[in-house]
C-alpha positions in Angstrom: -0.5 58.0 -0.3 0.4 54.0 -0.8 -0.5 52.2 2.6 2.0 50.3 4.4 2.1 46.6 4.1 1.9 44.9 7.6 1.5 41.5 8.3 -2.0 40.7 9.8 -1.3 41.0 14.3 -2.3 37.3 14.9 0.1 35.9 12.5 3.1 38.5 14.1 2.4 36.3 17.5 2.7 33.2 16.1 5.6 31.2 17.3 7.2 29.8 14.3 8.8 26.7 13.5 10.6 27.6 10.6 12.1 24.3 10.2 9.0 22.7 8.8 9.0 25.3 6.1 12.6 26.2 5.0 13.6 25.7 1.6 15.7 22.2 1.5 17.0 19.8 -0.9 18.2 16.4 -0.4 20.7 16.9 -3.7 24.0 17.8 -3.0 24.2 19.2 -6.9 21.0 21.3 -5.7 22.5 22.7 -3.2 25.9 23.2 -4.9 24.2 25.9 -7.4 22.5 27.7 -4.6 25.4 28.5 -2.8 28.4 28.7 -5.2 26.7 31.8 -6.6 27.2 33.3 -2.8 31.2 32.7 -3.1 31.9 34.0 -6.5 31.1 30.8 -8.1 33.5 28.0 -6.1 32.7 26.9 -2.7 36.0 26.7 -0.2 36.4 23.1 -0.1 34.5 21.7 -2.6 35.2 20.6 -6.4 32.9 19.8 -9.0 33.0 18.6 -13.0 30.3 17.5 -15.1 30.4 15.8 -18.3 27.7 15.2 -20.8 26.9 11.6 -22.4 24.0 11.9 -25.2 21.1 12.9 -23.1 22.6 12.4 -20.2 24.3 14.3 -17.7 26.9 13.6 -15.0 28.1 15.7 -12.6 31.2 14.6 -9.7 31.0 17.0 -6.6 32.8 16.1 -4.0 33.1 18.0 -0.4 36.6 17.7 1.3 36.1 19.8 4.1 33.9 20.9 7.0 34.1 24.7 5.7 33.0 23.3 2.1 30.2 21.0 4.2 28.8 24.0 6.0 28.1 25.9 3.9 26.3 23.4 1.4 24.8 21.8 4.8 25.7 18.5 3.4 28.5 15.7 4.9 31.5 15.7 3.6 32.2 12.8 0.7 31.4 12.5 -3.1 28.8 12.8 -4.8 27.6 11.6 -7.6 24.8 13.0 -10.2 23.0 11.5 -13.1 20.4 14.7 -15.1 18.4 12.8 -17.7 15.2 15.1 -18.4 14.3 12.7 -21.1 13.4 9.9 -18.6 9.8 11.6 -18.2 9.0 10.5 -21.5 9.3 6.7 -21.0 11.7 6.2 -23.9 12.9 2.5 -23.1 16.1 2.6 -25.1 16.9 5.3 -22.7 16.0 3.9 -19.8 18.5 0.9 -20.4 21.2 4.1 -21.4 20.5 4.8 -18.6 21.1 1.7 -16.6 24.6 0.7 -18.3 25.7 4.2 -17.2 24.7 3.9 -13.8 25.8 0.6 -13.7 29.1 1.3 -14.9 30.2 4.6 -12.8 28.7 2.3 -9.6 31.5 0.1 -10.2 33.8 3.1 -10.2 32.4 4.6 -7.5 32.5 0.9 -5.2 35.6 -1.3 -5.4 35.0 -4.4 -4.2 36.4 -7.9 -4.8 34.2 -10.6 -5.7 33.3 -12.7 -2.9 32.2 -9.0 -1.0 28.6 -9.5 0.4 26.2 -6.7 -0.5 23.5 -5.7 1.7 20.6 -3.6 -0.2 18.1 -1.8 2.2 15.1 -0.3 0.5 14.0 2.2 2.5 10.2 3.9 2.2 7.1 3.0 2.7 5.8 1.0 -0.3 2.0 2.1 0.8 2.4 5.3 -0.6 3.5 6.0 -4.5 6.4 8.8 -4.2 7.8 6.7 -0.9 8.0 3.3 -2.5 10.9 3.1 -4.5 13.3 1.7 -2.4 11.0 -1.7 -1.8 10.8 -1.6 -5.6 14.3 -1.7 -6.3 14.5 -4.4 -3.8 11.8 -6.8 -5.8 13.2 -6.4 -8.6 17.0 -7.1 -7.1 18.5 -10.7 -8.5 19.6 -11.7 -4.5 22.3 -14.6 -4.3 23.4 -15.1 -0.9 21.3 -17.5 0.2 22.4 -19.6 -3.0 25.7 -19.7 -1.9 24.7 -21.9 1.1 21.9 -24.1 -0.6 22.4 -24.3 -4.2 25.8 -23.3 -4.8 26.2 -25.1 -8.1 23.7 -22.0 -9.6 27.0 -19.6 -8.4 29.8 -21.6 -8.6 31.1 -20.7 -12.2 32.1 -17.3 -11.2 30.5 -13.8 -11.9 28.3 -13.7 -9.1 28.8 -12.1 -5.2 26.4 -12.8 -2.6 23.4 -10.2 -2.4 20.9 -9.8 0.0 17.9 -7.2 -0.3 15.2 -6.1 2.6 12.6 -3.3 2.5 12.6 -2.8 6.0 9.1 -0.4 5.8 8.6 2.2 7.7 8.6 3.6 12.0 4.7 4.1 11.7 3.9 0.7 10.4 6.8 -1.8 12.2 7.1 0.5 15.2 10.4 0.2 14.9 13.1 2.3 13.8 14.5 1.6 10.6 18.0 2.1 11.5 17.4 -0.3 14.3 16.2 -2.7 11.8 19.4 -2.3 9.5 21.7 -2.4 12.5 20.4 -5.8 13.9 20.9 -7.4 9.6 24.3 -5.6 9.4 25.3 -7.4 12.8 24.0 -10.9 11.8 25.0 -11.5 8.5 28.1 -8.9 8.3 28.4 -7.3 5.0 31.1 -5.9 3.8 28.9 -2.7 2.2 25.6 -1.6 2.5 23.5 0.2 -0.2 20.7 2.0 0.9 18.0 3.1 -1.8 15.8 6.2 -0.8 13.2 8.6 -2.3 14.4 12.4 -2.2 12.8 15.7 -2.1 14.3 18.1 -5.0 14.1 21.9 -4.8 13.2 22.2 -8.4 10.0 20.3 -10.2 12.1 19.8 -13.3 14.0 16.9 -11.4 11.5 14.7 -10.1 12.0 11.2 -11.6 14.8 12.5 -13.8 17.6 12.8 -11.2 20.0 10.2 -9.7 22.3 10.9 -6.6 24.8 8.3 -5.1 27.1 9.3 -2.5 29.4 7.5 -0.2 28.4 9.2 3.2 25.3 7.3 3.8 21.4 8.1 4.2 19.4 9.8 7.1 15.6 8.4 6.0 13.0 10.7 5.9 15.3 13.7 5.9 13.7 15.6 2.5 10.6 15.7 3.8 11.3 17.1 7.6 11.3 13.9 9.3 14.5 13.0 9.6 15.3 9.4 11.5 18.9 8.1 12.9 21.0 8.0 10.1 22.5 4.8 7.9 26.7 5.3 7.9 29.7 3.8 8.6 29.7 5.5 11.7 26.2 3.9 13.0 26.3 0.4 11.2 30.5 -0.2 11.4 30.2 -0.9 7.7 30.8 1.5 4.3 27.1 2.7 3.3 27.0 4.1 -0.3 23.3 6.2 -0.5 21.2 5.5 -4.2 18.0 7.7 -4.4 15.8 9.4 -6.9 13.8 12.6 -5.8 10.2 12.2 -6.1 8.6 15.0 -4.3 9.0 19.0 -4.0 8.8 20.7 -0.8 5.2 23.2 -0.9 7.4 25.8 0.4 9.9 25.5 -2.4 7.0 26.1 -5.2 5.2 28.7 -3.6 8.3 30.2 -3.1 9.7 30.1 -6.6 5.8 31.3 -8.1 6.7 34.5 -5.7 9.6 35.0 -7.4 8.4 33.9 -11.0 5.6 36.6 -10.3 7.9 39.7 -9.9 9.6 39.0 -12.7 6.4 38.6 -14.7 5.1 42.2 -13.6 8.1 44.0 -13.2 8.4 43.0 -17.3 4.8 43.1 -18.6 4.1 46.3 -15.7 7.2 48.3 -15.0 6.4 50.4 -12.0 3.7 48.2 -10.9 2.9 48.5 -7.0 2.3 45.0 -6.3 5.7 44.8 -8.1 7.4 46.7 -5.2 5.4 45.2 -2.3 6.6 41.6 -3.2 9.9 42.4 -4.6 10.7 44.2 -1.6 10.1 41.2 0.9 12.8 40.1 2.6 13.9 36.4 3.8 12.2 36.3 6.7 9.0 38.3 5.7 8.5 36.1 2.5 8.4 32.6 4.9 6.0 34.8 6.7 3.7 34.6 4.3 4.5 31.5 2.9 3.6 30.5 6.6 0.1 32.6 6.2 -0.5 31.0 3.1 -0.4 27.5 4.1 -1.2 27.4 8.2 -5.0 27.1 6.9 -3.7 23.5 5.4 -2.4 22.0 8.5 1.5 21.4 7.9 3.2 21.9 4.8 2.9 19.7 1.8 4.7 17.8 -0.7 4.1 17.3 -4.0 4.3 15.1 -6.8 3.4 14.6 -10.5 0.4 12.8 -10.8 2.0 10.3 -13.1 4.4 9.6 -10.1 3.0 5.5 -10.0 4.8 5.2 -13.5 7.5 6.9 -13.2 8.9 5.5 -9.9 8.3 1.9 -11.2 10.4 3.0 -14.4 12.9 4.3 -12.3 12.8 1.8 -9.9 13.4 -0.5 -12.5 16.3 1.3 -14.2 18.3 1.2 -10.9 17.4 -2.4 -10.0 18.9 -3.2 -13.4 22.4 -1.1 -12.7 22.8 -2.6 -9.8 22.1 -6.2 -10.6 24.7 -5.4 -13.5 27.0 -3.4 -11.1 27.4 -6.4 -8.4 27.0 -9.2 -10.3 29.5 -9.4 -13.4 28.2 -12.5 -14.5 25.0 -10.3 -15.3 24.6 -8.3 -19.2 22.1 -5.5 -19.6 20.2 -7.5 -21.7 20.3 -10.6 -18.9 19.0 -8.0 -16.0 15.7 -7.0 -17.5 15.2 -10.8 -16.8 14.4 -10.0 -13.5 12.5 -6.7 -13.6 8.8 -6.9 -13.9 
């Protein structure tokens, strides 16, 4: 007679904060393929196309209403996706493929006239690898506005907008709070749009350093990883916020979670009929963040985790978006001129 699985009793009176170990992304394409799936395929509210350029793909989602918005659990606005998996393998003509196409649906993606000041916030802490790629981007940013005032003869043939960059760091090391930070800039110098440049968790491994989201609703820092600070919008800072960020770490939960699954369908092919088949395949929702919960309790909180080549890869990456944008704002600025100020 098989014995019944059951929790162990200490676990069962556990209060749980599932929250800290839900299974999240930060991509909006991510989130679109979970769900669609659940609704035949198209989500109420929401439209998506994706085209492929040599390498690299593009997909357009956008959300147009608060049904389409709940049930993705994103805001509503567009979205915009760039998949290159060949970016892991440092291939510079890529990279700079890369760039000019980021560069160039950024401009499509953000009208503005010339003389529109940019505000570039590089959010992260640049202390810690996966978290620093938003100060990156920001050193390697060719910043103008302070030329317009003191040396505007360097500006004054054209092709150039004012540009301002600051990696405000982090609560834990300013003891303030970033969006307080960005609020106090926005109200001094007044931009006319704010870019904010972010790490991201990804549900899937496969899109770590190989995945760009920008999207016009704005930024809540810290979000992916279950520390989610006042948000960077319109709303909060008065001015358009367009969000840039690469995802650089996986959620524990999401891994562990997958391996579960990727387990059953290893036995239930190499050992049709196999108990420990039916135990785990059997496991509902609840019961499988149950154990995930058993499994990493003895760890503290949960985890996240990155490639251990992550200090190379967010540097390239880094570097690719400093380039698209300093190409995107400035169009004064070629694709060969912008690696000029990337280091």
């Amino acid at each position: 007679m098989a014995r019944e699985f059951r929790f162990p009793r200490q676990a069962e009176q556990t209060e749980i904060d599932w929250n800290s170990y839900s299974v999240n992304t930060d991509l909006a394409l991510e989130a679109h393929q979970i769900f669609s799936p659940q609704h035949g395929g198209t989500i109420p509210g929401v439209k998506s196309s994706s085209e492929e350029l040599d390498g690299i793909t593009i997909t357009r989602l956008s959300i147009e209403d608060e049904v389409g918005s709940k049930i993705m659990g994103k805001m509503v606005g567009n979205y915009l996706t760039f998949e290159v998996p060949g970016l892991r393998y440092k291939d510079p003509d890529l990279q700079k493929r890369v760039a000019e196409q980021f560069a160039e649906e950024l401009k499509k993606f953000v009208s503005l006239p010339e003389e529109a000041t940019v505000l570039v916030i590089g959010l992260g802490n640049r202390k810690v690898t996966p978290d620093a790629l938003g100060p990156l981007v920001c050193d390697n940013l060719f910043v103008t506005r302070h030329l317009f005032d003191h040396m505007p003869e360097l500006v004054e043939q054209g092709g150039y907008r004012p540009v301002a960059a600051v990696a405000p760091g982090v609560l834990g090391i300013t003891g303030i709070e970033t969006s307080e930070i960005v609020h106090g800039i926005v109200k001094k110098i007044k931009p006319d749009l704010v870019i904010a440049v972010d790490a991201l968790a990804a549900r899937s491994l496969e899109r770590v350093n190989t995945t760009i989201q920008v999207a016009d609703v704005g930024i809540s820092p810290g979000a992916g990883v279950g520390n989610k600070r006042k948000g960077l919008n319109k709303k909060s800072l008065g001015v358009p916020v367009i969000a840039v960020g690469v995802p650089t770490v996986v959620d524990a939960v999401t891994i562990t979670s997958d391996a579960m699954d990727l387990l059953v369908q290893r036995l239930e092919r190499d050992v049709p009929g196999n108990g420990m088949t039916k135990l785990l395949g059997g496991f509902d929702e609840g019961e499988k963040k149950q154990l995930i919960f058993e499994l990493l309790q003895p760890l503290g909180q949960n985890l996240m985790v990155t490639p251990k080549e992550v200090d190379t890869f967010v540097e390239d990456i880094a570097n690719v978006l400093a380039n698209g944008l300093n190409v995107a704002l400035h169009d004064a600025i070629s694709m060969d001129d912008a690696s000029l100020f990337t280091h």
